[in-house]
TORMISE-5236 format. One record per residue (C-alpha): residue number from 1; x, y, z. Coordinates in nm, 4 decimals, always signed. Layout:
BEGIN
rec k=NUM; x=X; y=Y; z=Z
...
This chain:
BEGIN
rec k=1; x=+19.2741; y=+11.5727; z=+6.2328
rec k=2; x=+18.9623; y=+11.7650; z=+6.2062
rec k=3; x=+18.6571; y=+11.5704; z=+6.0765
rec k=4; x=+18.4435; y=+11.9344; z=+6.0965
rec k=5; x=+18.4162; y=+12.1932; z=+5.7555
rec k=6; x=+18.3586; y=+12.5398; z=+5.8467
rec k=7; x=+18.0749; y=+12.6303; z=+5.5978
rec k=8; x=+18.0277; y=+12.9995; z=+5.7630
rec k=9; x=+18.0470; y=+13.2703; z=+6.1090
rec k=10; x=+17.7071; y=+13.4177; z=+6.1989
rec k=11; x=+17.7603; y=+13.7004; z=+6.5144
rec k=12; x=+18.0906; y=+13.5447; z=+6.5403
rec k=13; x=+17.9906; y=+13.1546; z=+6.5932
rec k=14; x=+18.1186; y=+12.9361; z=+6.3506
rec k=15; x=+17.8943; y=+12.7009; z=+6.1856
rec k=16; x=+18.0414; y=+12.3954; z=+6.0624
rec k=17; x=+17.8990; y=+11.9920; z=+5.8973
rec k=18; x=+18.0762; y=+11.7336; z=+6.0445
rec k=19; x=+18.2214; y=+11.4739; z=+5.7464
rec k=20; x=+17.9627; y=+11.2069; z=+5.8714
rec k=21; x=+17.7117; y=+11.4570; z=+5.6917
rec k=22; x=+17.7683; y=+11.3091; z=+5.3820
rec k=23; x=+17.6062; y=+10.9910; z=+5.4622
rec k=24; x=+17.2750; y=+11.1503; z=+5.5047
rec k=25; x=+17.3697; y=+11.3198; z=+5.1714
rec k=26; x=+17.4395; y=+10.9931; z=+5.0355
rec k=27; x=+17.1250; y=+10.8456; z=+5.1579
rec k=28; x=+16.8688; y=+11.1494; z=+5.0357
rec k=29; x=+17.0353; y=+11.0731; z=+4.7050
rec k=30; x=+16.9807; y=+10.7058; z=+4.7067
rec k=31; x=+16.6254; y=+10.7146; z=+4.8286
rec k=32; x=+16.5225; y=+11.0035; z=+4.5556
rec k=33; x=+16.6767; y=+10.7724; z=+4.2779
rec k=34; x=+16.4952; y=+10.4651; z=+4.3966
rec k=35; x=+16.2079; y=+10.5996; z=+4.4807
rec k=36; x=+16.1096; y=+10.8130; z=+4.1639
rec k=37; x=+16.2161; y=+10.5234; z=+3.9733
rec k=38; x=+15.9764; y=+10.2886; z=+4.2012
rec k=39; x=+15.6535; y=+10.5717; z=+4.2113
rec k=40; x=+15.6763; y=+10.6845; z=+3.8093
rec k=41; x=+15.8423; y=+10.4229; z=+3.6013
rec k=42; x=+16.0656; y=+10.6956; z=+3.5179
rec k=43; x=+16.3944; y=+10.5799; z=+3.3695
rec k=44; x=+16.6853; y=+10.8005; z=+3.3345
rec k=45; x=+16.6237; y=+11.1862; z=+3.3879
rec k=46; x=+16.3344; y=+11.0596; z=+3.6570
rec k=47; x=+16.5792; y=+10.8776; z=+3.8336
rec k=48; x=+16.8256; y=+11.2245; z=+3.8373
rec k=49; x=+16.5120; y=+11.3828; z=+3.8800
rec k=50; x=+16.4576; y=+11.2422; z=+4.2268
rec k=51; x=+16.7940; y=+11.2234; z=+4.3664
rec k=52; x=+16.8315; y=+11.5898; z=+4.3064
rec k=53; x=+16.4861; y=+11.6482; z=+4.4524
rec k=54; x=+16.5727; y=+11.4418; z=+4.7724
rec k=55; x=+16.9289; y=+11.6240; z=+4.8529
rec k=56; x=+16.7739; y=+11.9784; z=+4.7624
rec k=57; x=+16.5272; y=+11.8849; z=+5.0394
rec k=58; x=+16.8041; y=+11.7675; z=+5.2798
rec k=59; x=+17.0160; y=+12.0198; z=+5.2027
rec k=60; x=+16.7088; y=+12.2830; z=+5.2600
rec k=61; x=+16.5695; y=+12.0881; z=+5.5847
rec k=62; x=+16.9342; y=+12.1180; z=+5.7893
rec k=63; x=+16.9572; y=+12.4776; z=+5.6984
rec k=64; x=+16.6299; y=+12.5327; z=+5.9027
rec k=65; x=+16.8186; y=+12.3646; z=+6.1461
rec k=66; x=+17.0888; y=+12.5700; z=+6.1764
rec k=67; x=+16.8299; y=+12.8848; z=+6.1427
rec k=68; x=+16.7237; y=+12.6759; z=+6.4311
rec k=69; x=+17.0388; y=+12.6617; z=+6.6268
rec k=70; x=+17.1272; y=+13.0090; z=+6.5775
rec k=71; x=+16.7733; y=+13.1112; z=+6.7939
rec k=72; x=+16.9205; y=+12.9124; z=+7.0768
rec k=73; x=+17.2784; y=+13.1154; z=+7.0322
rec k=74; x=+17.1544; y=+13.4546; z=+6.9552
rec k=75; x=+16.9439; y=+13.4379; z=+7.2760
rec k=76; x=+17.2282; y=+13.3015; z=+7.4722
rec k=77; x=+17.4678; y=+13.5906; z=+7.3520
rec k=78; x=+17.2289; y=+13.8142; z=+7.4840
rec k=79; x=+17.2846; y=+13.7041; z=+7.8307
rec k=80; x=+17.6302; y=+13.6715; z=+7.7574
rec k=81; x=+17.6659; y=+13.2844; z=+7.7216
rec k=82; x=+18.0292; y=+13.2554; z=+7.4822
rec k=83; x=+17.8494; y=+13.0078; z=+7.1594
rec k=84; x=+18.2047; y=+12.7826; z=+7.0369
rec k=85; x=+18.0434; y=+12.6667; z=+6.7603
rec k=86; x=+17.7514; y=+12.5295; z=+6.5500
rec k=87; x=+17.8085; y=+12.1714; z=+6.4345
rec k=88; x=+17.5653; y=+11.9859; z=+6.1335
rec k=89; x=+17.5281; y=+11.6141; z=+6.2098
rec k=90; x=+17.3449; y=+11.3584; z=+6.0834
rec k=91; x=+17.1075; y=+11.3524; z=+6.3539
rec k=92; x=+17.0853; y=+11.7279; z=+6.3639
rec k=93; x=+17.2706; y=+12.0139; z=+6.4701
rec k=94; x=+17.4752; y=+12.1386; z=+6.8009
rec k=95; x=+17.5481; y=+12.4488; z=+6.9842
rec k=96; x=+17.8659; y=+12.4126; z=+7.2050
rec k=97; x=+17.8112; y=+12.6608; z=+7.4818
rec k=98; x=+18.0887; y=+12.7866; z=+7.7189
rec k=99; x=+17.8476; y=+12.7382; z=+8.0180
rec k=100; x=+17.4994; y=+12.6991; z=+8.1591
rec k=101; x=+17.2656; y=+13.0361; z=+8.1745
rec k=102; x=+17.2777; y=+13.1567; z=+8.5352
rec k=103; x=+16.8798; y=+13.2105; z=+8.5685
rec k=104; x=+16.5789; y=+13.0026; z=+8.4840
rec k=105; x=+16.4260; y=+13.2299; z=+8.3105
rec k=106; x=+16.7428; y=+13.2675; z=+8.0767
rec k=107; x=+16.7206; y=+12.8843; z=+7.9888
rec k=108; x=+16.3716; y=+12.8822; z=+7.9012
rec k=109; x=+16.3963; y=+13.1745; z=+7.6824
rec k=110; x=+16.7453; y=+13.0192; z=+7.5267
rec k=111; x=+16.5486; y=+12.6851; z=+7.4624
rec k=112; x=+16.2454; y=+12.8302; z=+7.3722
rec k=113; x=+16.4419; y=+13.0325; z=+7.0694
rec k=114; x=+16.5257; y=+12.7446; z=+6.8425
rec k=115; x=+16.1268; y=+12.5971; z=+6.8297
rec k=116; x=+16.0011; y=+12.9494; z=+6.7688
rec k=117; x=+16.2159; y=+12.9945; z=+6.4666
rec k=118; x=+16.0480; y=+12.6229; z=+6.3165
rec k=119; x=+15.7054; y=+12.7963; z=+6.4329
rec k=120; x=+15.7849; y=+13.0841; z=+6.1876
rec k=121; x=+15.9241; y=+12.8785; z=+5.8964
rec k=122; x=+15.6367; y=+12.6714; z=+5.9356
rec k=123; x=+15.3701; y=+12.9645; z=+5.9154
rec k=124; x=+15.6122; y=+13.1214; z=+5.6504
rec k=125; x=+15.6280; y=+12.8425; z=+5.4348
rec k=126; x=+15.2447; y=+12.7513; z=+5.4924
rec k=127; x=+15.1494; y=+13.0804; z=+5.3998
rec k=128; x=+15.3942; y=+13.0738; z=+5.0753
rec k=129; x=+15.1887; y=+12.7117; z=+5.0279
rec k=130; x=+14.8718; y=+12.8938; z=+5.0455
rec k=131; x=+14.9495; y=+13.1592; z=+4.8154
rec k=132; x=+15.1186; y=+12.9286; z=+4.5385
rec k=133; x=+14.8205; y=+12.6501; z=+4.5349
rec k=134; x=+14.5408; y=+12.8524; z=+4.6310
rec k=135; x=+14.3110; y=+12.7847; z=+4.9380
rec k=136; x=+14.0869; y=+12.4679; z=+4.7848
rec k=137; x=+14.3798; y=+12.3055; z=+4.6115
rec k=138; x=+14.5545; y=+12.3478; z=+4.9173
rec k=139; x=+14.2822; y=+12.1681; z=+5.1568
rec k=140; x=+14.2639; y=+11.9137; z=+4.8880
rec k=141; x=+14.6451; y=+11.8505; z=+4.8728
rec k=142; x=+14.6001; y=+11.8243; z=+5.3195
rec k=143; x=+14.3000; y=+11.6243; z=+5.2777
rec k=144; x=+14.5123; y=+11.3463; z=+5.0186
rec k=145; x=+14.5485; y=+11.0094; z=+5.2044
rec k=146; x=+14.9397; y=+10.9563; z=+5.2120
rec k=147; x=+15.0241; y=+11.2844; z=+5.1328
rec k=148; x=+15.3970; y=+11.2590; z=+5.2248
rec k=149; x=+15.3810; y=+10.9528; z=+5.0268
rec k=150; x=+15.2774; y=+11.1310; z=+4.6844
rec k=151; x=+15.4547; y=+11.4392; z=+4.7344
rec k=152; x=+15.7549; y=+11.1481; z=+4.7434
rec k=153; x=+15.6245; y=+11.0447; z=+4.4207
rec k=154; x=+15.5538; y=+11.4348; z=+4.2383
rec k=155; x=+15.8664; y=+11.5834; z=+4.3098
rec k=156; x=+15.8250; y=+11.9188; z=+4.2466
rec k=157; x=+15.8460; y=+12.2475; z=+4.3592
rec k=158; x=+15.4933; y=+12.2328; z=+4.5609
rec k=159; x=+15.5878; y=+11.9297; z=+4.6814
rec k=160; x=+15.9271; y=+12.0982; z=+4.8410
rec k=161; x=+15.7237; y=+12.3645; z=+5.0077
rec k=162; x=+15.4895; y=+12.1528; z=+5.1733
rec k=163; x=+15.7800; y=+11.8714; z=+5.3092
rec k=164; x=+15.9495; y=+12.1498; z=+5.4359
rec k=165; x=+15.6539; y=+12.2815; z=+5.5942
rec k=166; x=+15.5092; y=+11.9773; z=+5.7301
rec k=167; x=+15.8996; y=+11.9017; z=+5.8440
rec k=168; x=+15.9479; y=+12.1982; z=+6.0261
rec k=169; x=+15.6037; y=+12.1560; z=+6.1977
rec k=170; x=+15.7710; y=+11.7930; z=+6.3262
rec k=171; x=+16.0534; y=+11.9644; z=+6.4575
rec k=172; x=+15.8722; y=+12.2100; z=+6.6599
rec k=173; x=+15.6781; y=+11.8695; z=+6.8275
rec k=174; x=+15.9864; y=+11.6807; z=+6.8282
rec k=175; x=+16.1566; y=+11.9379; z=+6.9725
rec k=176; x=+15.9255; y=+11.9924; z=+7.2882
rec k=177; x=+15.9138; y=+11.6178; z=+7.3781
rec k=178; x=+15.9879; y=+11.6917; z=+7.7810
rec k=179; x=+16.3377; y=+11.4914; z=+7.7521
rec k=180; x=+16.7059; y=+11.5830; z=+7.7053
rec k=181; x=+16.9049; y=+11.6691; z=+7.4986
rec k=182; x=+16.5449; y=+11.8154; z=+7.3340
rec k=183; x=+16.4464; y=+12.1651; z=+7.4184
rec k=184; x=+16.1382; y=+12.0535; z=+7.5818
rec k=185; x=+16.3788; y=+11.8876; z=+7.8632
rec k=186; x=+16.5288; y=+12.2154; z=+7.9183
rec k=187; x=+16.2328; y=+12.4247; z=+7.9189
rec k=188; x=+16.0918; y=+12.1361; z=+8.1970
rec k=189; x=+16.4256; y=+12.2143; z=+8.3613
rec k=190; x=+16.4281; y=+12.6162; z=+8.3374
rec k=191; x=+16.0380; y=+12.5798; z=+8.5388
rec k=192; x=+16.1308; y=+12.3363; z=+8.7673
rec k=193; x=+16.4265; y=+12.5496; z=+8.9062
rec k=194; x=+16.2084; y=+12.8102; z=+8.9768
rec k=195; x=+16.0916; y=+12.6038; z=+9.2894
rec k=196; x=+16.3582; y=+12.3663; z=+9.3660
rec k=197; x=+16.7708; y=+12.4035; z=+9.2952
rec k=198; x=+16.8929; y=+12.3743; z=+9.0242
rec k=199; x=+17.0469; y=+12.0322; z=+9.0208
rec k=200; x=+16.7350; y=+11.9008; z=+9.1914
rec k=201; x=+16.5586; y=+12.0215; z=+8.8821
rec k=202; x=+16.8436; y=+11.8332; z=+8.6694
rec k=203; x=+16.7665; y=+11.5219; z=+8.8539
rec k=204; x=+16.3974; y=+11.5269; z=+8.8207
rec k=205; x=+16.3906; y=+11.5902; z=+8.4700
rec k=206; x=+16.6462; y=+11.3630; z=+8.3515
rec k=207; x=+16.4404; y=+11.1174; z=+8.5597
rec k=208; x=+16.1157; y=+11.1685; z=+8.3170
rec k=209; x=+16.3164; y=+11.2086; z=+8.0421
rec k=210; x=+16.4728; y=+10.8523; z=+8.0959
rec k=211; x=+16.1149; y=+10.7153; z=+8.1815
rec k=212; x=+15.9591; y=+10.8329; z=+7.8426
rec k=213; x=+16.2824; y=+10.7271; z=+7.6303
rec k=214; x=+16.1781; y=+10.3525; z=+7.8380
rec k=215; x=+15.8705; y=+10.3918; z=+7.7250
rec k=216; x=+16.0016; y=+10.4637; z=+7.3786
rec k=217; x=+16.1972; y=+10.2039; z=+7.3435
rec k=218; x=+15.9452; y=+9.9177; z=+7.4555
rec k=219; x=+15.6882; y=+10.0746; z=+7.1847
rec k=220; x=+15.9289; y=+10.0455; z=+6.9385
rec k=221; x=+16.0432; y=+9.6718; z=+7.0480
rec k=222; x=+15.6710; y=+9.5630; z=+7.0689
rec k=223; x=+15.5794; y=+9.7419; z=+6.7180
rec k=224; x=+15.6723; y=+9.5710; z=+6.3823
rec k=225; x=+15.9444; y=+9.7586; z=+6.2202
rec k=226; x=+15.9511; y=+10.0685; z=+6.4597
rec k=227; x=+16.3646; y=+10.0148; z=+6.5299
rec k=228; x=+16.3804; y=+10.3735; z=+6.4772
rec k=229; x=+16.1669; y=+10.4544; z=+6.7978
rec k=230; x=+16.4291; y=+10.2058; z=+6.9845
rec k=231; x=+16.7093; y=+10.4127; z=+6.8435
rec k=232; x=+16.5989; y=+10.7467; z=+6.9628
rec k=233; x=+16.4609; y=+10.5803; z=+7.3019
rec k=234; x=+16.8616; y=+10.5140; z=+7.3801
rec k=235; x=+16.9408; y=+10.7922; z=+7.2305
rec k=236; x=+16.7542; y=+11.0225; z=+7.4270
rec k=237; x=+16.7736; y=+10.8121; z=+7.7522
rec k=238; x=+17.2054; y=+10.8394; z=+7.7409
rec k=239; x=+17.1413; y=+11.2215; z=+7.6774
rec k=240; x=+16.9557; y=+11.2118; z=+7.9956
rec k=241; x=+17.2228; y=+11.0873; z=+8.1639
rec k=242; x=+17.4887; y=+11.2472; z=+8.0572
rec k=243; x=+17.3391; y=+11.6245; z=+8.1413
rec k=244; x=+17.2540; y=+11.5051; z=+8.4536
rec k=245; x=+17.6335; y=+11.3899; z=+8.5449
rec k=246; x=+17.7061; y=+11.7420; z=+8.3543
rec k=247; x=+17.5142; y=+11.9253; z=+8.5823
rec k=248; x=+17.5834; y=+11.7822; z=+8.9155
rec k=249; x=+17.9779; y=+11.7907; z=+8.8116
rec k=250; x=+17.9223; y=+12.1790; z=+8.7858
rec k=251; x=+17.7007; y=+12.1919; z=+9.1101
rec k=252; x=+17.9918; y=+12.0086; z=+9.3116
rec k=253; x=+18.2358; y=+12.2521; z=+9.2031
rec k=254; x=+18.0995; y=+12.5452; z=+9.3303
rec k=255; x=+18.2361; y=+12.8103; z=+9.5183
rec k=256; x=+18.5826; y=+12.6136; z=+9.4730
rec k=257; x=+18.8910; y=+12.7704; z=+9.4107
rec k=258; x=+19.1664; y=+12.6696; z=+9.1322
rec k=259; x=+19.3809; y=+12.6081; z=+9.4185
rec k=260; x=+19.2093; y=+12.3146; z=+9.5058
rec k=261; x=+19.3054; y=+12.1742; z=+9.1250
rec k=262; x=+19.5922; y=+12.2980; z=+9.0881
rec k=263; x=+19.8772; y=+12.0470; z=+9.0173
rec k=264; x=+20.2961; y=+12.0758; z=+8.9909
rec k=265; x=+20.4821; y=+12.1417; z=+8.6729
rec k=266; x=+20.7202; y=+11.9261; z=+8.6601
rec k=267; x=+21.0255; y=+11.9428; z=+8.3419
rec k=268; x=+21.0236; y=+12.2410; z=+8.0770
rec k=269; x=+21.0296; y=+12.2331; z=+7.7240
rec k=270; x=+21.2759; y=+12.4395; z=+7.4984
rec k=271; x=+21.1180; y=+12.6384; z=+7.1987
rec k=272; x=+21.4054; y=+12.5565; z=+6.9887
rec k=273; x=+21.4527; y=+12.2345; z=+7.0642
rec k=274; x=+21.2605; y=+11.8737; z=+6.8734
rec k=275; x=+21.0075; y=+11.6775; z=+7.0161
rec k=276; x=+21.2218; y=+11.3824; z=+6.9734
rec k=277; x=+21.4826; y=+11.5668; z=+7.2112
rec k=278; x=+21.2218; y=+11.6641; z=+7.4564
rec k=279; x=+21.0788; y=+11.3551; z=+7.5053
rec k=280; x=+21.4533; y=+11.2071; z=+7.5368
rec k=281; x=+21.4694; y=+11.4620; z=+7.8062
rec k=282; x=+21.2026; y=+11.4626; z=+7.9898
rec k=283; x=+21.0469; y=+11.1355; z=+7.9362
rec k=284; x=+20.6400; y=+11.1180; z=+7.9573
rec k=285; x=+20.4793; y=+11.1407; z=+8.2918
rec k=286; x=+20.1932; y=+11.1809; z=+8.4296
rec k=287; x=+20.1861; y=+11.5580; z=+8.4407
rec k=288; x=+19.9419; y=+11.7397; z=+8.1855
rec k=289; x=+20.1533; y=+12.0230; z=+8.0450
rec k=290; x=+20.4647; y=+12.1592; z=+7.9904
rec k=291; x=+20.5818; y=+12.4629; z=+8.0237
rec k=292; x=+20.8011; y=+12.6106; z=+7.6989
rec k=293; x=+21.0591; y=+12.8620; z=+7.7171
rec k=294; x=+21.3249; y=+13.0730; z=+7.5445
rec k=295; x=+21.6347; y=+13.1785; z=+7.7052
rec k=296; x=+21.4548; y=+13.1573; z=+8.0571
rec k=297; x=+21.1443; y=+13.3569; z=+7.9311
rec k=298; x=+20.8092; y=+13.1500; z=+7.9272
rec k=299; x=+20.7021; y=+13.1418; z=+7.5140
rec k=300; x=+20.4133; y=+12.9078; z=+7.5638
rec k=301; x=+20.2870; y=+12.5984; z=+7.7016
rec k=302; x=+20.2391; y=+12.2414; z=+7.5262
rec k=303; x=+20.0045; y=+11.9574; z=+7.6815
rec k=304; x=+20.1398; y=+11.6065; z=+7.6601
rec k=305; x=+19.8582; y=+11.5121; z=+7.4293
rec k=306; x=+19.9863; y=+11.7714; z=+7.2065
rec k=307; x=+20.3595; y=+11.6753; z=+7.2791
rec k=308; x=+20.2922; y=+11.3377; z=+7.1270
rec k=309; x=+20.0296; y=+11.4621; z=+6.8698
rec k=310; x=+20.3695; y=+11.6643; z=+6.7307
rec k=311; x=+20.5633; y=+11.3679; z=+6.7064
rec k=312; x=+20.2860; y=+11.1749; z=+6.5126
rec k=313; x=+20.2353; y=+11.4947; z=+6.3021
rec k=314; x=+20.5706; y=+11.5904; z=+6.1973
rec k=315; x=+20.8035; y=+11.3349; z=+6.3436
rec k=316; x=+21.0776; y=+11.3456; z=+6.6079
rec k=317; x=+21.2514; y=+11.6509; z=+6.4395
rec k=318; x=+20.9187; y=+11.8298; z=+6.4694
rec k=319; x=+21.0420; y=+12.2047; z=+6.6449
rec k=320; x=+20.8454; y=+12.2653; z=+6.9904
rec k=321; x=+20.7929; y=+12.5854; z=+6.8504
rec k=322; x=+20.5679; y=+12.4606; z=+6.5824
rec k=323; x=+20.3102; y=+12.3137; z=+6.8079
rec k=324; x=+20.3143; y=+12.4911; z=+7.1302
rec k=325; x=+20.0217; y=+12.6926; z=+7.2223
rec k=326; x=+20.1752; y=+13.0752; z=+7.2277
rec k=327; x=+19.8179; y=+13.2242; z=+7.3989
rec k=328; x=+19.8394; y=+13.0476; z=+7.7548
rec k=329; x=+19.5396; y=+13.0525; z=+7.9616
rec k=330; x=+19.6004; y=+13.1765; z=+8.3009
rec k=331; x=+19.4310; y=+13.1954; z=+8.6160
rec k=332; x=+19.4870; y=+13.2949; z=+8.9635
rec k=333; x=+19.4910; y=+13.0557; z=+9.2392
rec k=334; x=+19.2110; y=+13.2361; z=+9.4111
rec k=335; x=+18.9670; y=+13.2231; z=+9.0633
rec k=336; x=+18.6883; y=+12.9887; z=+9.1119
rec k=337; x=+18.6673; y=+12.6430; z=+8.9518
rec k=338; x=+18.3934; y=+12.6991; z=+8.7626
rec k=339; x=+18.4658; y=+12.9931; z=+8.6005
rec k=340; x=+18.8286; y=+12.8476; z=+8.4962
rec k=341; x=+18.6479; y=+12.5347; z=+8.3080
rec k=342; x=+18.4408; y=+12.7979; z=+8.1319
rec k=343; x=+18.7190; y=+12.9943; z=+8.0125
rec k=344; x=+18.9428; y=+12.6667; z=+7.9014
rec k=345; x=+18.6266; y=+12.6284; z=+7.7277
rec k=346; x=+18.5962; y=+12.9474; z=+7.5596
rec k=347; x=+18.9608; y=+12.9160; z=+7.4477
rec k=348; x=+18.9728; y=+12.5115; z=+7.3539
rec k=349; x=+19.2391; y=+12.4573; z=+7.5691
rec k=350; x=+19.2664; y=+12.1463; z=+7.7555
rec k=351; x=+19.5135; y=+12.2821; z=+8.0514
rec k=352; x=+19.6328; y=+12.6385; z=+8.1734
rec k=353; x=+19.8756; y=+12.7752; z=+8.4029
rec k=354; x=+19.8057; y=+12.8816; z=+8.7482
rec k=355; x=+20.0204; y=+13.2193; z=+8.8348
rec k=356; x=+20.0607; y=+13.3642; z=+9.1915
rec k=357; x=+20.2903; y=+13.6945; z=+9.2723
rec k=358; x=+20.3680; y=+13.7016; z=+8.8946
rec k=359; x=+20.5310; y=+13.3121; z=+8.9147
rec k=360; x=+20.3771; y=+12.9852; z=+8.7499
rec k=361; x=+20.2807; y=+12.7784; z=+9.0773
rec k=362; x=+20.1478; y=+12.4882; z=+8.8484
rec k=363; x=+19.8705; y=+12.4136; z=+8.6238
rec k=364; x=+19.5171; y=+12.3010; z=+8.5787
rec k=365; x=+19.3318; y=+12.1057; z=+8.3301
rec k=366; x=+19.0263; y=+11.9586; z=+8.2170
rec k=367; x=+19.1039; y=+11.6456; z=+8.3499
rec k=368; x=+19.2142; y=+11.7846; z=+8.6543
rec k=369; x=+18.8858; y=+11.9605; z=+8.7182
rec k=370; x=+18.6829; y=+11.6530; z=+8.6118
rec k=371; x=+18.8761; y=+11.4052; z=+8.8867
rec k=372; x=+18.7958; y=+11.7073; z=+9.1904
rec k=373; x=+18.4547; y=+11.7103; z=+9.0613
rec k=374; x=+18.4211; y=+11.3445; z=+9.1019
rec k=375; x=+18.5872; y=+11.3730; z=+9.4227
rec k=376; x=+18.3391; y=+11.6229; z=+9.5468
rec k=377; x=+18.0409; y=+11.4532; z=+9.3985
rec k=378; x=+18.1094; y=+11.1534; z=+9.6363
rec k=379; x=+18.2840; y=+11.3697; z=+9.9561
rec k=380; x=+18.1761; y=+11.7192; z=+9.9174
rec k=381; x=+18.3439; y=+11.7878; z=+10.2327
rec k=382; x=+18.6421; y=+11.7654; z=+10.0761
rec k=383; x=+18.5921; y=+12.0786; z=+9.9388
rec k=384; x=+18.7055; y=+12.4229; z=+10.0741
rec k=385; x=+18.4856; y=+12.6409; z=+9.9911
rec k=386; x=+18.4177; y=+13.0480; z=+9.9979
């Protein structure tokens, strides 16, 4: 089941709000109704009042972030990085990418994309500010001790403009905090590999970035109240992590062939015949895929977490045919590694087939690639490599 809604495609790249959105939507609504009723003594239509003000701003905030998000994956498609998808979170948005830009200088342009675009909603929408209030009215409203505060409390349409503007501003700062998953981590990564490799870059990075987000969280355990510092200290200290194992998985696999990956097919599938049947058949092993065929002709392919996903989906008399996937991903045995995970990337697909001389030899997968990686990671000699 898909917990994603595709909202729209920009340049191709779907943009899509995962279902967990709705809590913040949920939230923006609750703190508009409660807090116009709390700042006015508004009862009623001030209470509406303010939860439509506070998911209008929501709603208006996250589509700078996707304006956002598209800078990174405009930029990328221009040095032909494959962009899966846009995803709206509560915590912000995504960009899958099919694979890391192959220069420094690419990154740092790709990273530096996304702030620029906050840079010129924030001028935009200052300058709209300026022209609506006026100059001195303006410098007044800056000047106003607890200015977010009252513009909580007004609600209106000057109030919008200068939330959004002061919001966007944040993002831009947020946004260049030297850490990952934050742009600032990858621009700090993009310079450092100018001098060093690229993994060593990874490494040193991550490292500051999981320094600060210490930092960050012993602030926020030592300040009354700031548990939302402690949050985004783990948060952005796991992120740190996690790119770094990303990384140095990709370094380990380079220059390796498929071959290396490559594993046996074992039993086929049937088009025609159910999935009850086929597991009767065949049982469940530890292979990754099956092959499907018709009459001796290969139709398609079907992974064994897609085998059992059809039996959960449409029960034991569910057809093979249904649920097999018709557009198999192949590769030759002599394609490198690297470039195979990008392309089950591109295509979603968790396994492919590996053909030699025009016959299937076997198949490789995600997983597969992810246990040579870790291989290689701890024995890189292990590796052949060309």
């Amino acid at each position: 089941m898909s917990w994603s809604l595709k909202l729209l495609t920009v340049r191709g790249i779907p943009v899509r709000v995962h279902a967990s959105f709705l809590l913040v939507v949920l939230w923006a609504a609750y703190i508009g109704f409660t807090e116009r009723g709390a700042l006015t003594g508004a009862a009623g239509v001030g209470w509406l009042h303010g939860a439509a003000f506070m998911v209008i701003f929501v709603l208006l905030l996250f589509a700078c972030v996707v304006l956002h998000e598209l800078g990174h994956s405009l930029v990328a498609q221009l040095f032909g990085v494959q962009v899966q998808d846009i995803t709206l979170w509560p915590i912000g948005g995504m960009a899958r990418m099919s694979k890391l830009p192959e220069r420094p200088y690419q990154e740092f342009l790709i990273s530096a994309a996304g702030p620029a675009v906050n840079v010129t909603l924030a001028l935009a929408l200052g300058a709209l500010a300026l022209a609506w209030i006026g100059p001195n009215a303006l410098l007044r409203t800056l000047l106003t001790p607890r200015l977010l505060t009252r513009a909580m409390a007004v609600m209106d349409g000057q109030s919008l403009l200068l939330l959004l503007t002061f919001n966007n501003a944040s993002l831009v700062l947020f946004n260049l905090i030297p850490a990952f998953p934050m742009d600032g981590g990858r621009l700090l990564r993009s310079f450092l590999a100018v001098f060093m490799p690229f993994a060593q870059a990874t490494r040193v990075a991550s490292m500051l970035g999981q320094s600060l987000a210490v930092v960050m969280i012993v602030a926020g355990l030592v300040s009354p109240g700031a548990y939302l510092l402690v949050l985004i200290g783990l948060f952005v200290f796991l992120s740190a992590w996690q790119e770094r194992q990303q990384t140095l998985t990709y370094a380990s696999l380079t220059g390796v062939r498929v071959r290396q990956a490559t594993q046996p097919i074992g039993p086929q599938l049937y088009a025609l015949e159910t999935a009850g049947e086929a597991i009767r058949r065949v049982g469940i092993g530890p292979q990754v895929a099956y092959l499907v065929t018709d009459g001796g002709r290969l139709v398609g392919m079907l992974s064994r977490h897609e085998l059992l996903g059809a039996v959960r989906k449409g029960g034991p008399g569910a057809r093979i045919s249904q649920y097999m996937r018709r557009d198999v991903v192949q590769f030759s045995p002599d394609d490198l590694l690297t470039l195979a995970a990008e392309r089950l990337a591109q295509r979603q697909a968790s396994v492919g087939v590996v053909v030699e001389n025009g016959q299937v030899i076997g198949a490789v997968s995600r997983l597969d690639i992810a246990r040579l990686a870790e291989v290689l990671e701890a024995f890189p000699a292990a590796a052949t490599r060309e």
